[in-house]
N, C-alpha and C positions, 0 to 999 in steps of 0.2 A: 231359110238362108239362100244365099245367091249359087251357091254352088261354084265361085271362085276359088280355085285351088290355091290363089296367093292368101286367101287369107286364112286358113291350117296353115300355111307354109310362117307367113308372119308371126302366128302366134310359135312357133316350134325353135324361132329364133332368137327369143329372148331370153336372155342370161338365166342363171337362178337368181334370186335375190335372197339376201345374208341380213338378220337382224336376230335382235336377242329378246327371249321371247319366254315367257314364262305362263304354267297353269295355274290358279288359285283355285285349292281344293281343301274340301274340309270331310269329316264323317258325316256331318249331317248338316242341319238348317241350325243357328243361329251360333254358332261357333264364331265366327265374325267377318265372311270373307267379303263381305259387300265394303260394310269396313273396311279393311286391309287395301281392296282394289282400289275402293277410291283414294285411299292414304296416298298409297304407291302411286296412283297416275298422278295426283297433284305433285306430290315429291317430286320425279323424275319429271316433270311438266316445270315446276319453278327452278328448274337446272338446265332450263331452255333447252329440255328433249321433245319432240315428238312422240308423243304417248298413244294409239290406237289401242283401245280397251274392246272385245269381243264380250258375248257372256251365250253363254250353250244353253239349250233349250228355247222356249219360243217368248222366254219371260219380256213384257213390256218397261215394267217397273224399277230394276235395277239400273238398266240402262241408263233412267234419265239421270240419277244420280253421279252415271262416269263419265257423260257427257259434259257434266258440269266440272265434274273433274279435270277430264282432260282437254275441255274444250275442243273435244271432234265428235261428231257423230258414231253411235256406238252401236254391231252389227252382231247379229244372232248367228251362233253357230249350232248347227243339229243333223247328224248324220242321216235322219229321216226327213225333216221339213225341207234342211238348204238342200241337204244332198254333198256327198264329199266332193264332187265335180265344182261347184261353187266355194265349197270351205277352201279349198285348195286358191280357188283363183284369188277370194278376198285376202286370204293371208298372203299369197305370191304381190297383192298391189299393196297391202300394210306394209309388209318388209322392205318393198322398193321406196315408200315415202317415209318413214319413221323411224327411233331411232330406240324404241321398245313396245313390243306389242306385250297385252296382258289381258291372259283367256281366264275370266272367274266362271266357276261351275255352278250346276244349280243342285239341290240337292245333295246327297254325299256320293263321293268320287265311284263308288261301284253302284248307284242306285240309276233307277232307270231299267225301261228295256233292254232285250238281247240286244247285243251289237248296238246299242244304243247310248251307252253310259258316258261319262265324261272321262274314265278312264279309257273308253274302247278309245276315244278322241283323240287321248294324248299318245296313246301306242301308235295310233295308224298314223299321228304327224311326226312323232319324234318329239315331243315337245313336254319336258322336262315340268314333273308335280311338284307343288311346294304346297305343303297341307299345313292349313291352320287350325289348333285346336284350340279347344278353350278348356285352359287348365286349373280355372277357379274350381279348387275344392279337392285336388287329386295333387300328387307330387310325384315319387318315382311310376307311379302308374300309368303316367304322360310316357313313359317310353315304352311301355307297351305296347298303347294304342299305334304310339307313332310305328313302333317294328309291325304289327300286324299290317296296318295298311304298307308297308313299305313290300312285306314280303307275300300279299295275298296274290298277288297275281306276278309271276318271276320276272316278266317281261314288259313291266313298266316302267318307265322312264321317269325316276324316284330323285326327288332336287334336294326334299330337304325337308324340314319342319316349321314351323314358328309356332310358339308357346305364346296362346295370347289368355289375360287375363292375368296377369303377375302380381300377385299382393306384395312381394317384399323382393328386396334383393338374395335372402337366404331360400326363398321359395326359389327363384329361379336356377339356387344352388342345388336346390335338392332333384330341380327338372334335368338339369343339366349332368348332375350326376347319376340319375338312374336312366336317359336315354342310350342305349346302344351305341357304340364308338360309329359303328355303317350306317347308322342314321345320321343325317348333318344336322346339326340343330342352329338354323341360319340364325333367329333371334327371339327375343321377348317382344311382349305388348304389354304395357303396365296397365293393371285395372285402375281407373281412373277416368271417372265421368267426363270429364271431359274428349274423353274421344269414344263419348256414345252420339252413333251416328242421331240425329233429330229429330223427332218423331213425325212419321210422316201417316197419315188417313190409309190404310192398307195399300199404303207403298208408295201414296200420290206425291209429289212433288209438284206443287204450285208455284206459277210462272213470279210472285210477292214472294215464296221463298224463297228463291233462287239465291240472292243476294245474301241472306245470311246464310245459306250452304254454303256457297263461296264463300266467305270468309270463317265457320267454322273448321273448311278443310284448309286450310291458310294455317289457323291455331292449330287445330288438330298434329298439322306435321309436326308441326315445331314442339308440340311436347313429347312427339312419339322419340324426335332425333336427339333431346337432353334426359329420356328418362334413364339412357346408359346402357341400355341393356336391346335396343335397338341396330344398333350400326350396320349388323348386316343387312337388312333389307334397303342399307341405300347403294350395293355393289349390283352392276349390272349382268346378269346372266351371260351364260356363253350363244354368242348368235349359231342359228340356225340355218336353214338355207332351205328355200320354197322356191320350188318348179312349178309353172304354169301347166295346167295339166294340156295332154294331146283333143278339144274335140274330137267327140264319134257321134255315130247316129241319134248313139241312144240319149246324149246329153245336149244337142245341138238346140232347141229348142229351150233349153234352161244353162244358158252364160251368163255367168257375174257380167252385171254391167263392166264395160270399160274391156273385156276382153277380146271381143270380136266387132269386127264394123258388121253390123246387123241392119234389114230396113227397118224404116221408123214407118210402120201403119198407122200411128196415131199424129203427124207430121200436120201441124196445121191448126190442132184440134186443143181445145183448153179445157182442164179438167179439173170445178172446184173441193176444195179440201177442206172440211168442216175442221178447226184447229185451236185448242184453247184448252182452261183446266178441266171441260167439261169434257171437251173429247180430243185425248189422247194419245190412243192405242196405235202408235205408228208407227210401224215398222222402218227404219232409211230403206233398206234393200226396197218396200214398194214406193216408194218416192222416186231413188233411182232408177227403177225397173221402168216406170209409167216415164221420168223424160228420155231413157235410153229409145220407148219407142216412138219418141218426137212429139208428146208431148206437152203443153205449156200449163205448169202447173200456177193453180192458183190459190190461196185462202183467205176464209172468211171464218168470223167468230160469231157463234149463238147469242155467245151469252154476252156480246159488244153490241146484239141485236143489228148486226152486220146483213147488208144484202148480198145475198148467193148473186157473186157473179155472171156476167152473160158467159156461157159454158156448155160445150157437149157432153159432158158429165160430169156427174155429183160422186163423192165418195162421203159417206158420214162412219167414220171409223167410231168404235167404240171408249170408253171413258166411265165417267164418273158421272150421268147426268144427275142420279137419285143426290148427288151431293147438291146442285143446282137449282134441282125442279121446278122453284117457284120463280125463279129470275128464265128458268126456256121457257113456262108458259105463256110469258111474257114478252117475248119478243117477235113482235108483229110482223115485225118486214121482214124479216128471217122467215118467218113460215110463210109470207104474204108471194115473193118471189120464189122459196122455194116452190110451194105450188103450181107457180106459173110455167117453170121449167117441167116438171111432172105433168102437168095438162098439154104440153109440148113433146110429149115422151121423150126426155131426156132420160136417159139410163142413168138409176141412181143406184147407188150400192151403198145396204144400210146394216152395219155390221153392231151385235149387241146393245151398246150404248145409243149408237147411233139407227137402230132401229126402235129400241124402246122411246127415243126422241119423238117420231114418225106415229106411235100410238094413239089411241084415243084419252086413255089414261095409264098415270104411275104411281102405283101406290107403294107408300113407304114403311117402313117398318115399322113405324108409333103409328100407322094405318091410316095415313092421310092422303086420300084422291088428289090427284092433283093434273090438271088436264095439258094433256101435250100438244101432238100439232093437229092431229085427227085424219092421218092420211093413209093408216092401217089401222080395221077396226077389229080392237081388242083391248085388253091391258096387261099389265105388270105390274106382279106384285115383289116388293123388295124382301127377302130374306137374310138373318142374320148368318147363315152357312152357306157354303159352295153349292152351287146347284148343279154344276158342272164346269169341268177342270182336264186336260188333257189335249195330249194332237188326235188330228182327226182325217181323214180325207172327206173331202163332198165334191161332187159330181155335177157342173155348175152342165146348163146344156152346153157349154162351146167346149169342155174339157174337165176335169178331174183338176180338183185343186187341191193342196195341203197346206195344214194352217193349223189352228188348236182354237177350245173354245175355254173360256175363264169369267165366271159371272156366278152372282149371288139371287138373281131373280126366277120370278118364275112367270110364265106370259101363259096367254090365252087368246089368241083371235077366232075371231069370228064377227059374225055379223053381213051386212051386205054388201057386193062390192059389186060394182057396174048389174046388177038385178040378181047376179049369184048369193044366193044365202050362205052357201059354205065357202071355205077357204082352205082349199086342200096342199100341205109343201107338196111341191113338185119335186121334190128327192129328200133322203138322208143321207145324213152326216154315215161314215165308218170310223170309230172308235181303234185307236191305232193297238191301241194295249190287251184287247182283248175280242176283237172284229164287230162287238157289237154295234146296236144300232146308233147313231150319233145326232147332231142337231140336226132338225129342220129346216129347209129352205123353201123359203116362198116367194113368190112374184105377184107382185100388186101392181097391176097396170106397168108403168117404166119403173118399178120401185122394186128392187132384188132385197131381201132382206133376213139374216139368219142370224143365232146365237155366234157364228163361227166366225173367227177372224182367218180369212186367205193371207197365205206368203206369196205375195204376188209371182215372183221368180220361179216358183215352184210350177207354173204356166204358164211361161210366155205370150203365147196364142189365144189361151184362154180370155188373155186379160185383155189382149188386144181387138179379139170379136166383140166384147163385151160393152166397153167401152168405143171403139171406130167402127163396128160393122165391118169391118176386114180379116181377112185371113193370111198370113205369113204364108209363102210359099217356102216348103223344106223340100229340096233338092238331096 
């Protein structure tokens, strides 16, 4: 930073900003609240509101879905990855343009690490839980659950319930009658296929589906708002009020975009962006973060067998390539030019997907080889289970990053690279949950390449050496 005292001063002057602002929380995973969010952003989206949808943790995959929802860009929140110093600024610039934010949880409301939970979230913002359950199969036992989460932790910021899955209007009688009077039980969801969200490839949303999401969440409202039992969930929360927080030393180098005039080390400089159903995994925050530091983003598609632009760096974020593989092996001028830029050491950054791309081979789960670009020698093999899952930090040389890794395969390199036989990572990953040891990172000529996907913001400087050869001066 420049060490301008106008601008602390700048930021220290701007109002709080007032919007009404809700959590969506459930006990666990499949209760419905991916559903719900997206119900809700469309709702309050065709009532000509501005809808900013969050969702906590470092998940890719729900997002795309409330983006389609709300028609904005949808931003991770996670008191470890963003850091509360950024959760604070994104929601201080939501509140100032929007006209309801809505934070869905990942997992169940107390789940997660220490200090880490989606609860700890909603106590340190103020920001009021409304927990959906799913009450197919139980009746006064729905107020149970809902009083236990209401009263497990005293000092939660408790909105209310919704009862989803309603077989009858007497079921929701009997939900209704045995929830607790200090519970509020805002509304019902009626079961009813039709508002089962569409099945999507372990979470994918394809750029061909898009259209008919959009218009399922179109229908979808509209049966949720005559099944009767509905109505509350079209009243808007009470606003809130979000202060920009003070920078200090220790956050100056990780600012939500838009918060501080920062220099731009990357100013001049164009940076391609492998982007399509094949890959991805994209963070907005690193989109933002890379023009905030000037800059000029650009994309290309694999699997359009598109030519990698003329560019001072490559990112290949991670994706779905095993869903592809026989349409990337195939795409000539896409490897043909990326090559060209690697033989130019253009810094490439090749994350999961977009590193298994970069292989020699990908082998699929019915065990089909299948040859990639060949410009890291090893392969992958595709597996029906998680092979790893969780945040993690790694320690890139220009700085420590944080990010998480999420993948089904299993790799192996080796082989020879510039006369070397082996292929050693030049660091590991740290596993956030338990300090173990985390993904590998390696370097192949200008080619960075790890299971881990970086939250760019979570190093500023980091991203900026990596990419421009330059280093931020922090005053």
């Amino acid at each position: 930073m420049s060490g301008d005292p106008n601008i602390i001063e700048s930021t220290q002057s701007i109002e709080d900003a007032l919007c009404p602002v809700l959590m969506i929380a459930s006990p666990g995973s499949g209760h419905g609240k991916t559903t719900l969010t997206a119900l809700l952003a469309r709702l309050h989206r065709n009532k000509d509101r501005r809808v900013q949808v969050f969702k906590t943790g470092p998940d890719f995959l729900d997002p795309m879905i409330h983006e389609c929802a709300s028609g904005q860009a949808v931003f991770n929140l996670d008191l470890w990855m963003t850091g509360e110093f950024d959760i604070r600024c994104m929601l201080h610039h939501a509140a100032s343009h929007n006209d309801l934010i809505i934070i869905e949880c990942a997992m169940g409301l107390f789940d997660g690490q220490a200090r880490n939970t989606s609860a700890d979230l909603a106590r340190l913002l103020g920001v009021p839980v409304v927990v959906v359950i799913d009450a197919k199969g139980i009746a006064q036992t729905f107020g149970a659950i809902a009083h236990g989460l209401q009263s497990f932790q005293h000092d939660l910021p408790f909105g209310g319930v919704i009862a989803n899955g309603i077989g009858s209007p007497h079921h929701f009688q009997l939900i209704r009658q045995g929830t607790p009077a200090r519970v509020p039980l805002i509304a019902g969801i009626p079961r009813d296929k039709r508002l089962v969200l569409p099945e999507r490839h372990l979470g994918l949303v394809q750029a061909g589906e898009l259209a008919s999401l959009d218009q399922w969440l179109d229908d979808a409202v509209e049966v949720l708002l005559d099944s009767g039992i509905s109505a509350g969930i079209e009243r808007l929360p009470e606003p809130i009020s979000f202060r920009l927080p003070k920078p200090t030393s220790s956050n100056i180098n990780n600012p939500c975009v838009g918060a501080l005039t920062l220099p731009e080390p990357l100013a001049g400089k164009r940076i391609a962006i492998a982007r399509d159903n094949a890959f991805g995994f994209i963070y907005q925050a690193n989109l933002d973060l890379l023009s905030s530091l000037g800059a000029e983003l650009c994309f290309f598609s694999p699997l359009e067998n598109e030519a990698v632009p003329d560019c001072e760096g490559v990112w290949l974020p991670g994706g779905y390539p095993e869903l592809f593989a026989d349409q990337l092996s195939r795409c000539r001028l896409t490897q043909m030019t990326l090559k060209t830029l690697i033989d130019n050491n253009t810094p490439v950054l090749a994350e999961c997907g977009g590193m298994l791309f970069l292989l020699d081979e990908l082998v699929t789960v019915d065990e089909s080889a299948i040859a990639m670009c060949g410009f890291i020698p090893g392969k992958a093999q595709m597996r029906t289970r998680f092979q790893g899952l969780g945040l993690q930090s790694l320690r890139w040389p220009e700085g420590e990053m944080r990010g998480h890794t999420f993948h089904h395969s299993e790799m192996s390199i080796g082989g020879e690279v510039n006369g070397d036989k082996t292929l050693e990572p030049i660091a590991y990953g740290i596993r956030q949950r338990d300090q173990g040891r985390g993904e590998a990172l390696f370097q192949v000529g200008s080619i960075r390449c790890s299971y881990f996907h970086a939250y760019f913001p979570s190093n500023r400087e980091a991203v900026a050496r990596f990419f421009g050869s330059h280093k931020i001066s922090v005053h």
